[in-house]
C-alpha positions, 0 to 999 in steps of 0.5 A: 476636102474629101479623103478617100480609102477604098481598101475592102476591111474585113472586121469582126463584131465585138458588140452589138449594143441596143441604144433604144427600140429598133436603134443598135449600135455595133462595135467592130475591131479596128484594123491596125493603122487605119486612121480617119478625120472626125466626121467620116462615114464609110460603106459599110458590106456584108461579106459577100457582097462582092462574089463573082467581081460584081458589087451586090449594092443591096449588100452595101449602106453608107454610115457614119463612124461615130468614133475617133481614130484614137479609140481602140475600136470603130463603131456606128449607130442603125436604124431598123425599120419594119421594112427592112431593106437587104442590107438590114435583113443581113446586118440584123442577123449577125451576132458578135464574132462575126465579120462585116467589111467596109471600105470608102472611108471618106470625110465631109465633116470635119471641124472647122477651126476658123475662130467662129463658133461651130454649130451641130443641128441633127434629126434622130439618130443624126447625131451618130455623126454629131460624136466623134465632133463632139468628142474631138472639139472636148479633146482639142477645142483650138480654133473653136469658141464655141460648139452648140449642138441641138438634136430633135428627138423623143425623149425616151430617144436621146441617142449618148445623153449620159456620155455627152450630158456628163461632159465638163466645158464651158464652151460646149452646149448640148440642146434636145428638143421634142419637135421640129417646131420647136428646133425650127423656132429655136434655130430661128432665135439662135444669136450665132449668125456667124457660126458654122453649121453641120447638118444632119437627116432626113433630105427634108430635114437638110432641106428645111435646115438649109432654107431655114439658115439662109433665110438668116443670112448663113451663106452656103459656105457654112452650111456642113452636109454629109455629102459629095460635092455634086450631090450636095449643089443638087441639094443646095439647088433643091432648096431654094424651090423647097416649101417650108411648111 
């Protein structure tokens, strides 16, 4: 079920952290009572974007909010590429003490406490949306036997290895692997056919993910994906003519 707040916060920086080359994350104060569901993303604006009462979307970029509504801060995880869009030219500029806005805080993601084991499959800095999970299931695992979360990445590239390998549960288990062969392989042999899994990447990853899953026998019930339910039918649809190579 989706939740959604379209009040405009206006936040400052408070640090800007380089996870490795060209990934940052930014840590942004947290307005008092905001609260959110694990899992949620927002529109992240850069002030201005909304000048005369029109909407400059190439001001605004949807994110995932990898922290918890119990933290004292709210902070996400970018990429910059060479070619930066508008949005990461301006986002690149700020420094701390500055402001940005976000607004649409909505959640499609959150943990399903249904007694099944719940597992995460992420591509890159995918599991930037994989946190606030991992750390809300490490809080409270009712519900939940078992979370598997797999993430394929470079080595030199393991996005919070040290605060989610130093996590001490029985039930949790933190997978990388190296290339998408191998993820793929691995999900193939995975003996949790009756869990739930949250996808996150690229539209081909989703899409290699999801043909990959129902092909052993994962409804598409169970299948998680970060997006609203008209666009994730058309990525279901999509699926089930894609080419798995």
């Amino acid at each position: 079920m989706e939740n959604m707040d379209n009040k405009i916060y206006r936040v400052k920086i408070l640090d800007i952290k380089d996870e490795y080359k060209n990934v940052k994350t930014y840590t942004l104060e947290k307005p008092e009572g905001l609260s959110w569901d694990e899992g949620s993303s927002f529109h992240l604006a850069i002030p201005g974007f909304n000048e005369g009462g029109e909407v400059n979307k190439k001001l605004v970029h949807h994110l995932s909010i990898n922290t918890l509504d119990d933290e004292d801060t709210v902070s996400f995880t970018t990429k910059f590429s060479i070619r930066k869009s508008d949005f990461k030219k301006a986002l690149a500029e700020k420094k701390v003490g500055d402001y940005l806005e976000f607004f649409k805080i909505k959640c499609h993601m959150k943990l399903r406490r249904e007694g099944r084991p719940l597992v995460l499959l992420s591509m890159g800095i995918g599991l930037t949306t994989m946190r606030p999970l991992i750390n809300k299931f490490k809080k409270n695992p009712t519900g939940i036997p078992e979370l598997v979360s797999i993430n394929v990445n470079r080595k030199e590239n393991h996005l919070f290895e040290a605060e989610i390998s130093s996590i001490d549960n029985a039930l949790f288990k933190q997978v990388w692997v190296e290339s998408r062969r191998d993820f793929f392989e691995m999900v193939k042999q995975m003996e949790v056919r009756n869990g739930i899994f949250y996808v996150v990447g690229s539209n081909e990853f989703l899409l290699d993910c999801i043909y990959s899953l129902r092909k052993l026998g994962v409804a598409d019930e169970d299948i998680m994906i970060d997006l609203k339910e008209k666009k994730r039918e058309l990525m279901f649809k999509a699926a089930e003519n894609h080419i798995f190579l």
